[in-house]
N, C-alpha and C positions, 0 to 999 in steps of 0.2 A: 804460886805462880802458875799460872796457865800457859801450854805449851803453844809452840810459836805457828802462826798457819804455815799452811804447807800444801794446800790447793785444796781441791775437791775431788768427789768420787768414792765409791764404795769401801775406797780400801784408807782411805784416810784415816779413819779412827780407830784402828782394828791395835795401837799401838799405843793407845791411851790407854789406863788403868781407872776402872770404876768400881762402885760399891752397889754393884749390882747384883742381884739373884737371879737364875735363870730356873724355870719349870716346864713342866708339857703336862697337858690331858690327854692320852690317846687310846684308841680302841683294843689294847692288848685284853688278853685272856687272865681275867682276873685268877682262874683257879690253876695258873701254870700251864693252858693246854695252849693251842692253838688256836682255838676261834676267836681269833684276832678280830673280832668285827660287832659292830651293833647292827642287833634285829630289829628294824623301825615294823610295824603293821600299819599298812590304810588308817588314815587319820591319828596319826597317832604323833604327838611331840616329844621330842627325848632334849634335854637340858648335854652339852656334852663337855660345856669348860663354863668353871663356876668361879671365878679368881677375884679375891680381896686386894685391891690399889694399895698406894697408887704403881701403876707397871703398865707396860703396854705388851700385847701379841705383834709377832714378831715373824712370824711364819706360819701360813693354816696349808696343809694338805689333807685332800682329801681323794676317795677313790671309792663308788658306789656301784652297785649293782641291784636289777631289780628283772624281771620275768616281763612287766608291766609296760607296753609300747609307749616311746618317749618318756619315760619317769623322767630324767634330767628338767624336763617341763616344769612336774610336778610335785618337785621336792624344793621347799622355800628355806635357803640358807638368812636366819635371822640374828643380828647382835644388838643385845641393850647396853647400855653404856649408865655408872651411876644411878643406876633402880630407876632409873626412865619409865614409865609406862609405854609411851611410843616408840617401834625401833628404831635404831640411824642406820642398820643393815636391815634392808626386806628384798628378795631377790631371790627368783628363781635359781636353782643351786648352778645348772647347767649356762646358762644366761651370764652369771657373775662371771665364769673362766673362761667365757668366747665361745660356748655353743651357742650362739645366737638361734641355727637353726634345728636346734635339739638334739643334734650328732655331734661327737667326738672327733676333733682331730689333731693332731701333734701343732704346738703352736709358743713361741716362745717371745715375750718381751719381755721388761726389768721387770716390771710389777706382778705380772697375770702371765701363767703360763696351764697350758694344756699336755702334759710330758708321754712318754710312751711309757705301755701300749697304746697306739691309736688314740694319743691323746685323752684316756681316762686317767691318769695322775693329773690332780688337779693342784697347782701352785699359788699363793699368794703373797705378795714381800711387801703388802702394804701395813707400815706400823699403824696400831688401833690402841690408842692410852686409854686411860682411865685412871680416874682421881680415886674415886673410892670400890670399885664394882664392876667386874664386866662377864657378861654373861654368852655364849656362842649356842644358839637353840638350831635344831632342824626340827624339820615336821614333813611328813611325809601327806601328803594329798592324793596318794594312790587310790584307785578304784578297789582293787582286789589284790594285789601281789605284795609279796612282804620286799621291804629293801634292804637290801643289806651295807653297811655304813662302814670303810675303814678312815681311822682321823689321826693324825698331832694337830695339837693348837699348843707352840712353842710360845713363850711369854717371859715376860722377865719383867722382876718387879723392882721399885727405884723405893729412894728414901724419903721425896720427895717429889712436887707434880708443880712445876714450873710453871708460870701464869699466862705465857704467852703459846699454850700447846693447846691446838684445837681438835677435837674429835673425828673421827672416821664416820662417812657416811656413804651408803650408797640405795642407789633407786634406780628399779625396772618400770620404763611403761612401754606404752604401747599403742599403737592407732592405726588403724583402718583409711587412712587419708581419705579426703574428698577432694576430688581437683575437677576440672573444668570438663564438660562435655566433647568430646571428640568435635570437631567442625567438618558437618554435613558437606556430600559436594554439592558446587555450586556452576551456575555457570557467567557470576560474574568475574572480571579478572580483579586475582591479587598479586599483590606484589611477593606473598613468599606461599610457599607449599602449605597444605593443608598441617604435614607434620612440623614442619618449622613454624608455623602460629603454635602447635599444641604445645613444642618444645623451649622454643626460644621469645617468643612475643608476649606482652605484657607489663605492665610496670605495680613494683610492689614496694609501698611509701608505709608501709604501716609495720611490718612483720608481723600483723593481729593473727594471719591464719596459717605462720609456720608452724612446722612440726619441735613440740616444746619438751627438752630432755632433762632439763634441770629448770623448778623452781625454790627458790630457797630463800629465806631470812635469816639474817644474822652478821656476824661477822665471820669470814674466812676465805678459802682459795679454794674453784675448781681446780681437779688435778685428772680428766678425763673422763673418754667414756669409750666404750666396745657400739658399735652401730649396725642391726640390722636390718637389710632391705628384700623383699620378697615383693620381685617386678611381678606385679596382676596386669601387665596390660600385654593382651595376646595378639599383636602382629609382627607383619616383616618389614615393616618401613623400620629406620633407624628407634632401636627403643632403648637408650641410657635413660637411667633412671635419677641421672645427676642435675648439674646444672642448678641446685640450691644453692646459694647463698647464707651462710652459715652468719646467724644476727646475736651476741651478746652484749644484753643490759644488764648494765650495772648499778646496783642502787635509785633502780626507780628512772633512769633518762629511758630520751622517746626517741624515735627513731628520726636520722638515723642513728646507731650506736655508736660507740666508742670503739668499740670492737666489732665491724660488720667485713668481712670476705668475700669472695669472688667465685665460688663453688663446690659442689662436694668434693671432689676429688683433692681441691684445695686443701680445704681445713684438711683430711686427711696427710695433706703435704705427699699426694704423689699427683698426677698429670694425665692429660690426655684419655679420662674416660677408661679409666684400668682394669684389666681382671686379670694381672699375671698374680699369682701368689706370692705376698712379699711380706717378711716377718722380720722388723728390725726392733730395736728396745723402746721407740717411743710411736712408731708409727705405723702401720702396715695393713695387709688383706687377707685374713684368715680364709674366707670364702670368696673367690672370685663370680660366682656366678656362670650361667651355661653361654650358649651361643644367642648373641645379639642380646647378651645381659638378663638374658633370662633365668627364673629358680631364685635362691634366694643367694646377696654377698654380703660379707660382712666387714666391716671394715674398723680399727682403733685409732684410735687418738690420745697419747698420754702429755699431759705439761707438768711432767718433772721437771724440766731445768725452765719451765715458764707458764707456772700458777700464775691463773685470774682471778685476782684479790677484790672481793668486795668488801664496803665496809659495813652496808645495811639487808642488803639484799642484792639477788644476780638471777636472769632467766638468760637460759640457754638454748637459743634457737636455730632450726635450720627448715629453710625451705624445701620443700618435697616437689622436685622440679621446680624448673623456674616461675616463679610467680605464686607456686602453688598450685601450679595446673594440673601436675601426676598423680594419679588413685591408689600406690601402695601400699602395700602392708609393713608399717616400718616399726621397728622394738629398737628399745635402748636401754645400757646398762652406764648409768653416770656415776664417779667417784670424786669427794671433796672432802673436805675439812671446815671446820666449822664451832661456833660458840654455843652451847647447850642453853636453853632450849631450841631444839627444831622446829621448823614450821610442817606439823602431820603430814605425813606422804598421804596420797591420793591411795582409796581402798585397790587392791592389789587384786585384778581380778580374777574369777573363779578361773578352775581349770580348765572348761569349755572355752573360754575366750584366752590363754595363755596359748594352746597346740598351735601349730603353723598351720599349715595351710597344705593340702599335699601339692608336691610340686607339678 
């Protein structure tokens, strides 16, 4: 007899009895001493949790250190899933826990947290199953400096892998936007300002040339993404870098979606063009950005209590200013679920084109 519900939330099941095993890989000192830590070198891959299914990870911590400016850039946190050849995790290591702008800083929601000091304990509570095999790789893409690695990757393995349980995936890109040319002065009359055309004017029927965070096949559920925006556009007229319209297809429809939004600040589910710093469990601004939104912000978005299920395919868009007009620098880090095989993530680019941009 299966016990009777009793609502929802974290602590719901903690009262149920299972026939489960629990493990960890972690960086302790194999010979009894202290150097609790893995020496990665430049270029160099180290394998650090190697677990036989079916079971899922359950908790990954991590906390790095490197001499080498910006390494969180250039250390790619990777997971294979069933001897996959292609990852479902490829992700710069700093990128996946909300260094969007390659700095550390204290940062907490359910899923993904950043803990002290100054936000280098790195947290993650999203379950990653596996039917027969999973494997957790870093690889260090440093220039010259050695990193040093401390980890648990907590896990616990089942008796069984239920048919209806979809894999962990996540993906970092990246783009340089192109948006529209500034509008020269003029001395015929218009009806709105020079910056109000570049901001607000426009119509966009297509979503062909928003900024695209998630492409994927298969079947499964987005469950979020971490969002960063690095404003390149250097004046003092009003310069938000919102006003996107956030466009999700699903299974192949055309615009408009089924799921299309009224702007960024929106889909983030806060208002009014924000940069207070605000860190609640599903939604928040790790990075608010400097004055008149300038430098770089970051912003998340998690759908725990409301996955978008696709059932063949889903692209995940948003527009970079309205219409597509804004020229930023925008990275994102997307998390879903999903039926094996994947559709190959896009090559992950070199290091030279991963660094920010200085501010």
């Amino acid at each position: 007899m299966n016990y009777p519900f009793i609502g929802t939330g974290a602590l719901k099941d903690l009262m149920v009895l299972k026939d489960h095993k629990r493990g960890r890989f972690s960086s302790y000192d194999r010979s009894g001493g202290n150097d609790d830590r893995l020496h990665i070198m430049p270029g160099e891959k180290k394998v650090i949790a190697d677990i036989k299914g079916p079971g899922a990870i359950k908790h990954i911590w991590f906390t790095l250190d490197s001499k080498e400016l910006l390494f969180l850039k250039k250390v790619i946190f990777r997971a294979y899933w069933d001897d996959e050849s292609s990852p479902s995790i490829e992700v710069p290591i700093g990128d996946f826990f909300g260094a969007g702008s390659g700095k550390t800083t204290n940062f907490v929601s359910l899923p993904i947290q950043m803990s002290p000091e100054n936000g280098k304990g790195f947290n993650c509570w999203f379950p990653m199953p596996f039917r027969d095999h999973g494997v957790i790789e870093i690889e260090s893409q440093c220039s010259s400096q050695e990193l040093l690695l401390y980890y648990y990757v907590d896990y616990e393995l089942w008796k069984d892998f239920p048919n209806n349980i979809g894999y962990f995936h996540s993906q970092w890109r990246r783009c340089i936007c192109k948006g529209m040319k500034e509008i020269q002065p003029s001395n015929e009359q218009r009806p709105f300002t020079r910056n109000e055309e570049f901001e607000f004017v426009g119509y966009n029927t297509t979503g062909e040339k928003n900024y695209v965070l998630l492409d994927a096949e298969g079947k499964g559920h987005y469950v979020g993404c971490i969002y960063t925006v690095h404003n390149l556009r250097n004046t003092s007229e009003w310069n938000w870098y919102g006003e996107g319209d956030d466009m999700i297809f699903i299974d192949g429809e055309k615009w408009p979606p089924s799921l299309h939004g009224t702007g960024t600040e929106d889909y983030f589910n806060m208002a009014w063009c924000p940069q207070q710093r605000y860190l609640a469990p599903y939604h928040g601004i790790i990075y608010g950005g400097g004055e008149n939104w300038s430098g770089t912000s970051t912003l998340y978005r998690f759908h725990i209590e409301d996955p978008i299920y696709f059932e063949k395919s889903i692209r995940v868009t948003i527009e970079h200013g309205h219409n597509n007009q804004r020229y930023d620098d925008i990275s994102s880090v997307v998390y879903w679920y999903q039926t094996e095989p994947h559709k190959k993530f896009p090559d992950l680019p070199d290091v030279l084109n991963r660094l920010p941009f200085p501010e």
